[in-house]
N, C-alpha and C positions, 0 to 999 in steps of 0.2 A: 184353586186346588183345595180340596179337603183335606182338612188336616187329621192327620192319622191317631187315635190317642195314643200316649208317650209316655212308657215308666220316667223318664227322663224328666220329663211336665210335672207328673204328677209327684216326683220324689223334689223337686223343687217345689212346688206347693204348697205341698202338704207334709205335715207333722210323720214321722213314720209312727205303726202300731207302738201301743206300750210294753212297755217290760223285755224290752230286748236291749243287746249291749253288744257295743264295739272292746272289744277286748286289745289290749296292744302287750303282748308279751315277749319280756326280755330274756336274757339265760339267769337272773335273779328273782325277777319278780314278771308280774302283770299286771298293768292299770287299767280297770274297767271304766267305763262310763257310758250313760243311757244314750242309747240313739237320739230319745229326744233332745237331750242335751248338746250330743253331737250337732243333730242338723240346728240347732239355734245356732252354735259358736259359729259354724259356718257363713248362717246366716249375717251374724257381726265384722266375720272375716270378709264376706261380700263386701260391704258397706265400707270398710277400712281401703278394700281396694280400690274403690269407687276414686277415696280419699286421695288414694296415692297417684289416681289420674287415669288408670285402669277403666277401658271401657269396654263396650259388646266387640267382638270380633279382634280386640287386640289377645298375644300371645303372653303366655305366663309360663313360665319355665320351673322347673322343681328339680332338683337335682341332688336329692337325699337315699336313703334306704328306707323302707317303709315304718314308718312311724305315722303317729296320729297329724304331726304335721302335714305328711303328705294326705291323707284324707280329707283334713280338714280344708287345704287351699284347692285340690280338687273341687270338692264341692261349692266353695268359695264362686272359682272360676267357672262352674256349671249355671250357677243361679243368674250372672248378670253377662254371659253369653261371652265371656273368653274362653282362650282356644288353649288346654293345657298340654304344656308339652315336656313328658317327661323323660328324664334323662338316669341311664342307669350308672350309678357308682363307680362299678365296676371298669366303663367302658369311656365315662367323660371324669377330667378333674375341674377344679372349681376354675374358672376359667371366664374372664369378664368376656372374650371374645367370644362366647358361647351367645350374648344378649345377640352380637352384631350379625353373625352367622346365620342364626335362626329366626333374627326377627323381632324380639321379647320386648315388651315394656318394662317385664321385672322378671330377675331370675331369683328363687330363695335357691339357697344353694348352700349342704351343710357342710361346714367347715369356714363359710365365709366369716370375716372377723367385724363387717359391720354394714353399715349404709354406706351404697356407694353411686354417685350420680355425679359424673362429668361435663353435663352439661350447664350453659352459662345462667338459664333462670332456672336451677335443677328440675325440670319439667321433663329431663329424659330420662333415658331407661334406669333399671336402677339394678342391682346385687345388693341383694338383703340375706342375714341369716335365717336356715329355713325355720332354727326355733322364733323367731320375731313374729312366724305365722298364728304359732297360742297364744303369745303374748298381745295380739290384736284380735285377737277370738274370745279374749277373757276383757277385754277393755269396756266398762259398762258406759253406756250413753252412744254410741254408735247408732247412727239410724239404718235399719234395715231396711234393704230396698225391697221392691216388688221383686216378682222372677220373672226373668226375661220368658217367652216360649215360644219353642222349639218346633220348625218344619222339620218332616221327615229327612228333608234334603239337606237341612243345615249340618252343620260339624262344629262337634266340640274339641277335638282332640287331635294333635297329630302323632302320629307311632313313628318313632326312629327305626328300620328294620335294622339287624345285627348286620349286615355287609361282611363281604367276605373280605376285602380288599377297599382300598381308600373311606370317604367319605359315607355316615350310611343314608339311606334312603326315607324319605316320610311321606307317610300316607296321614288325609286327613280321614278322619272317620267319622262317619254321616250319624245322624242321628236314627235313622229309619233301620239303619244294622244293626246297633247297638240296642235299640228296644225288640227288634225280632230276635235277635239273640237270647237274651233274656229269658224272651217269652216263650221259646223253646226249650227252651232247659227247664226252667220251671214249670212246663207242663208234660215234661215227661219224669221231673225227680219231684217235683211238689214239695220243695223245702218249704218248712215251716214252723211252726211256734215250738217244737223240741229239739231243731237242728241247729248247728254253729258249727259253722263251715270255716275249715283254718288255710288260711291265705297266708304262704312263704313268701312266694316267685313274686318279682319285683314291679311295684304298683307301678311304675316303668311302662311295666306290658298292660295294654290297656284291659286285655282281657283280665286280669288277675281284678281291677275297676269293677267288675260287673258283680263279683260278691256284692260288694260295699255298698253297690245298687239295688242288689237284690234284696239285701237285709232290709235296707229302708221301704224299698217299696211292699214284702211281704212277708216280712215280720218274722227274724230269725236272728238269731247269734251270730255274729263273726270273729276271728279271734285272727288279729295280723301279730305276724312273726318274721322273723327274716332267716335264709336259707339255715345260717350259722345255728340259730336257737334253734332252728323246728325240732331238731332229735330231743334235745333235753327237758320241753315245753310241752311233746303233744302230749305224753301222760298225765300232766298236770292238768292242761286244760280240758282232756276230757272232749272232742271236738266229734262232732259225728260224721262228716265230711272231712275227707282230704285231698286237697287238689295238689298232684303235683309233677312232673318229668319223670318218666322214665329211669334215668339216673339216681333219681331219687328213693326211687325203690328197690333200685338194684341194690343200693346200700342198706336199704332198710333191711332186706331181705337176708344179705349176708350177715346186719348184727342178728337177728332172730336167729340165724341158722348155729350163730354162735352161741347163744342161749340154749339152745336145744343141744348143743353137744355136751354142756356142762348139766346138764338136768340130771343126767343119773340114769342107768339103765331099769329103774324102778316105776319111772312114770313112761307110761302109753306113749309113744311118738307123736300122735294125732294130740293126744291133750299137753304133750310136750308146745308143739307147734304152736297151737291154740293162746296158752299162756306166755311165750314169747311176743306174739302179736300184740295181747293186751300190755307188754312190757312196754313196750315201744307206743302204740298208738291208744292207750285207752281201754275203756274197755265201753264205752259206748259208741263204734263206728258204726255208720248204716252201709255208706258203700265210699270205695277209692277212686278218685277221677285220674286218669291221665292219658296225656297227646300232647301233641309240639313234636315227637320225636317218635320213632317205632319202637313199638318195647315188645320183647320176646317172650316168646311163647312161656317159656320157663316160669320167667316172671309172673305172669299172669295165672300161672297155675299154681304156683305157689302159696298167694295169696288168698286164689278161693278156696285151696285147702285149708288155710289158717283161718279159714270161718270171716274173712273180709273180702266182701263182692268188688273188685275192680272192675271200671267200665272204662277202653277206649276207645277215644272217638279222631277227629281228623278236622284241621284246618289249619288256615294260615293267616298272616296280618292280612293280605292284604282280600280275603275274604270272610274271617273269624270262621264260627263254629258252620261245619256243612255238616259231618255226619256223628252220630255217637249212637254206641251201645249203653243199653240201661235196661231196666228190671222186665221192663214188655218187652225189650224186644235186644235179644243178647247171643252173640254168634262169638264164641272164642275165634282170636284168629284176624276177624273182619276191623273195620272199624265202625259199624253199625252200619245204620240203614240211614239216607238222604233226609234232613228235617224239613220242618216244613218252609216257604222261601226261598229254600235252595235245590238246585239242579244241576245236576251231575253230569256232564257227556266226555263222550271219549271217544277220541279219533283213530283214525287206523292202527294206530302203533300203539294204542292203550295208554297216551296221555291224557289227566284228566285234563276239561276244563269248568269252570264253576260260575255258573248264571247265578243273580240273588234277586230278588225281585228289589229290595233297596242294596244295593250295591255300596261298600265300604266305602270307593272311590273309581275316580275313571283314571287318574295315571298318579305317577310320583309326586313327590318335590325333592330338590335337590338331589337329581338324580343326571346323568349324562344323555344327550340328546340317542332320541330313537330307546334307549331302556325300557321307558311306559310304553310303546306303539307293542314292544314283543310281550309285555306281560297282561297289558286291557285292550279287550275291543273298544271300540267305538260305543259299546251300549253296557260298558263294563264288566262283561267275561273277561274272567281272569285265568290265560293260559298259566298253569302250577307246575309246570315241568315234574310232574309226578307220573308215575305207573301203575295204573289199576285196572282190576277187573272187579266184575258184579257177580254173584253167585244166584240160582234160579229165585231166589225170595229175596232177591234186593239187597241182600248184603255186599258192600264194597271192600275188597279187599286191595292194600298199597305194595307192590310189588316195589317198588322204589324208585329212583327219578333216573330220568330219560337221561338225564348230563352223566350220570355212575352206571351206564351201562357200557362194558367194554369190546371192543370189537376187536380181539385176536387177528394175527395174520392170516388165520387160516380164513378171515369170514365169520368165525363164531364168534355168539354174541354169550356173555358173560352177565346177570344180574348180581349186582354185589351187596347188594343188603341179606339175603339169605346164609350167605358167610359171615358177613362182619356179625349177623342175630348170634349164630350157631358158636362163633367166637367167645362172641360176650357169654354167653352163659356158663363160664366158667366164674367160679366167683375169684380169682387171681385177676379176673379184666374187667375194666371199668367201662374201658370203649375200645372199639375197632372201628379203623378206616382201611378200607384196602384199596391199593393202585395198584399199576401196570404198568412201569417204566419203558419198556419195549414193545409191548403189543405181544409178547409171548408168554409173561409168567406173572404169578399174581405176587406181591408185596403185601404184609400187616402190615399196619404203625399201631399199636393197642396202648393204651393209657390203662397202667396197672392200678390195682385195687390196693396197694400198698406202699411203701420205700422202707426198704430196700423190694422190688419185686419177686414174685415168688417165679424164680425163672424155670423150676422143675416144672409145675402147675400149668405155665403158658406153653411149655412145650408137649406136654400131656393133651390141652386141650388143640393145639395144633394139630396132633396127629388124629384126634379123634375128627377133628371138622374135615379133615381132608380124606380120612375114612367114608364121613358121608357125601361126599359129593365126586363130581365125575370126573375126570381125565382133563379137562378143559379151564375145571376151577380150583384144580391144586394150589394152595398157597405155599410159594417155595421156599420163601422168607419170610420171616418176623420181627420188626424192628420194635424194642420194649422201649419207648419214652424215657427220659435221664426224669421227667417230674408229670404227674398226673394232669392230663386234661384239664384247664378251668378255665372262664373269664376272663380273672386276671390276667393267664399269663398270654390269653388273645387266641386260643385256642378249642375253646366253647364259645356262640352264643349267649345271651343274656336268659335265655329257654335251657343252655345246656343240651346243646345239637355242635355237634361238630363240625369246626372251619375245616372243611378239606382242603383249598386252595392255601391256607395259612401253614396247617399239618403236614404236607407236598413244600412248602417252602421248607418248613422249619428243620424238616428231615430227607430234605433233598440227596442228601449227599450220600446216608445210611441206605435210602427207598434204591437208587440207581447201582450201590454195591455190590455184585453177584457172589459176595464171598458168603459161605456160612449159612445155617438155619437159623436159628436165632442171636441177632445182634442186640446189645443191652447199651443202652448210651450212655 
């Protein structure tokens, strides 16, 4: 088999370009330093692992918030052909059962208090602290090994998916996805020697990984921060790129809007607008990235009126990037047009599915029997339980998924993403789920934009969304959240997409109630 060339290979290789910087900024400060310097410590971290018994194809576990440690034993684990697997904060605690679970030779894991190795010639696994990973990156005399390199077909990495319910699911990710991905993106946004693309969302997802790649392999800034710092840091850093959820912006969008009302009726609204966005993000942005979740129209307009181009686009773990909008080719609305490698079809009922020509993977791990057969074929199309149509120029637009569509007793069928959008864009709501406890009326559950919530505001935009829609998608009830959507409290995603089966538990009792319009927990 010919092997395919691989930003992968080659960022293992080779030195990346000069005069670029991995930036890691905190809510005080930010520490630079040279990519070239990065990829050496890396290099020494390889070596150290070697040390610790670490070899091709065994698993390395990381289990911190992104910090240069996590960069650095990534890369570590790229060059001598371990399989990284990382774990988010928010969803695992430091936990030695984590090595036996997953597999691991070593988990760094922050918070851990030191070396930990049970076995009786300490040749097994081990829990290490994940700062121990600089402090073996900085260690001089380490021999650095060769790089391992990389078939299309191999896998570096395994992705934990967020799961709605019990244990989550991993996919490994091929090597041949991970370089077409890449190579997609950067031949339609062509980052390079003036861009510094700032990375929140948790080096966890492995996609958030492909900056980190990208900078080394084509010569650009990165600037990693975690969810908590991005608001207070991106002005400082200055960053031209922003990758981030939906969610993300929604907040962004309300503190601007809040700026703008305190401006003064003396400055122009558009150059009001204008200046709040530099408030917040800079004042060198080229364009906004975001997907993982559906973000509203509102939002999106918003933003290009504030003179910052947002593009979204569409995928999933267990396919990565299929489609995005960007500067050639941009449809409000869509999620862009199909890239290249990937293929879009859709069956009768307008569920997508997604051919790749290097397929992420063909089934799970650590998932319940029969799970993989309904999500990969045999040749790794992956059925996405989504809803799309195509528009006459190839634009894909996501109606929402086949499992939230409701079927009333009458026979009608109900789309619920078009409501829960039209909800959200109140700035009082953070998120909207809405069920159907009977098959007759619809149910909110919305996660407010404040505490105490603004219960006039949610009932205002209640009546407007029920305004616009028809006799069949009235929402009769609103149930307000007693505390905001997030991670921690098991309620988001590690992307910040809402558990609806967890949302349905947690407010079971409120969602089933027929009393009242809106209930406040």
């Amino acid at each position: 088999m010919t092997t395919a060339p691989s930003i992968l290979n080659h960022i293992n290789a080779e030195p990346p370009p000069a005069g670029h910087r991995l930036a890691v900024a905190r809510l005080d400060r930010t520490e630079a330093l040279d990519l070239r310097d990065v990829h050496a410590m890396a290099g020494r971290l390889a070596g150290a692992l070697l040390d610790l018994g670490v070899s091709r194809g065994d698993r390395v576990g990381i289990l911190a918030p992104n910090c240069l440690e996590w960069v650095l034993l990534d890369l570590a684990a790229l060059r001598i052909g371990a399989v990284t697997v990382g774990f988010d904060p928010a969803k695992f605690g430091t936990d030695p059962a984590l090595i036996e679970r997953y597999g691991l030779a070593v988990l760094f894991a922050d918070g851990a208090d030191g070396a930990s190795d049970d076995s009786a010639d300490g040749s097994g696994p081990r829990l290490l602290p994940a700062a121990e990973a600089r402090t073996l990156a900085e260690t001089p005399g380490v021999v650095v090994p060769e790089p391992v390199h990389y078939r299309p077909e191999d896998f570096t990495a395994i992705k934990l998916t967020s799961g709605s319910t019990g244990e989550p699911k991993g996919l490994t990710a091929s090597v041949g996805s991970i370089d077409s991905g890449i190579a997609a993106v950067q031949e339609i946004f062509a980052h390079g020697e003036d861009d510094n693309l700032f990375v929140f969302l948790p080096l966890s997802v492995l996609q958030q990984r492909y900056w980190i790649y990208s900078a080394l392999r084509y010569g650009h800034d990165v600037t990693l921060s975690t969810y908590e710092a991005a608001f207070p840091t991106l002005r400082r850093v200055r960053p031209t790129v922003v990758m981030g959820v939906p969610g993300f912006f929604q907040a962004a969008k309300a503190y601007i809007e809040r700026q703008v009302q305190r401006s003064g009726p003396e400055i122009p609204p558009a150059e009001a607008l204008a200046e709040g966005a530099r408030k917040v993000f800079g004042d060198r942005i080229r364009y906004l990235w975001t997907g993982s979740a559906p973000a509203g129209g509102e939002v999106l307009r918003f933003f290009t009126d504030a003179g910052l181009p947002i593009y979204e686009g569409y995928g999933l773990n267990e396919t990565c990037i299929v489609t995005k909008n960007h500067p050639g080719a941009h449809r409000p609305g869509s999620v862009g047009k199909v890239l290249p490698h990937k293929e879009v079809l859709l069956d009768a009922d307008g569920v997508i599915s997604v051919r790749s020509r290097h397929p992420v993977c063909h089934r799970y791990e650590y998932a319940p029997p029969g799970v993989s057969e309904r999500v990969f074929g045999e040749d790794g199309t992956v059925r996405t339980g989504d809803l799309g149509c195509f528009d006459e120029d190839g634009y894909l637009y996501i109606r929402g998924r086949a499992d939230d569509v409701i079927v009333l007793e009458n026979g009608r069928k109900v789309v619920v993403r078009p409501i829960e959008e039209h909800m959200r864009s109140s700035a009082a709501i953070e998120e909207c789920v809405v069920f159907c406890p009977t098959q007759t009326y619809l149910v909110a559950v919305v996660s407010p934009a404040g505490v105490p919530a603004d219960e006039a505001a949610v009932a205002g935009q209640l009546a407007r969304t029920n305004a616009a829609f028809g006799p069949d998608e009235q929402i009769r009830k609103v149930v307000i959240a007693d505390e905001p959507f997030s991670a921690g409290n098991g309620l988001l995603t590690s992307q910040f997409k809402p558990l609806r089966a967890r949302i349905a538990e947690r407010y079971h009792r409120e969602i089933h109630d027929i009393n009242g319009s809106i209930h406040v927990c």
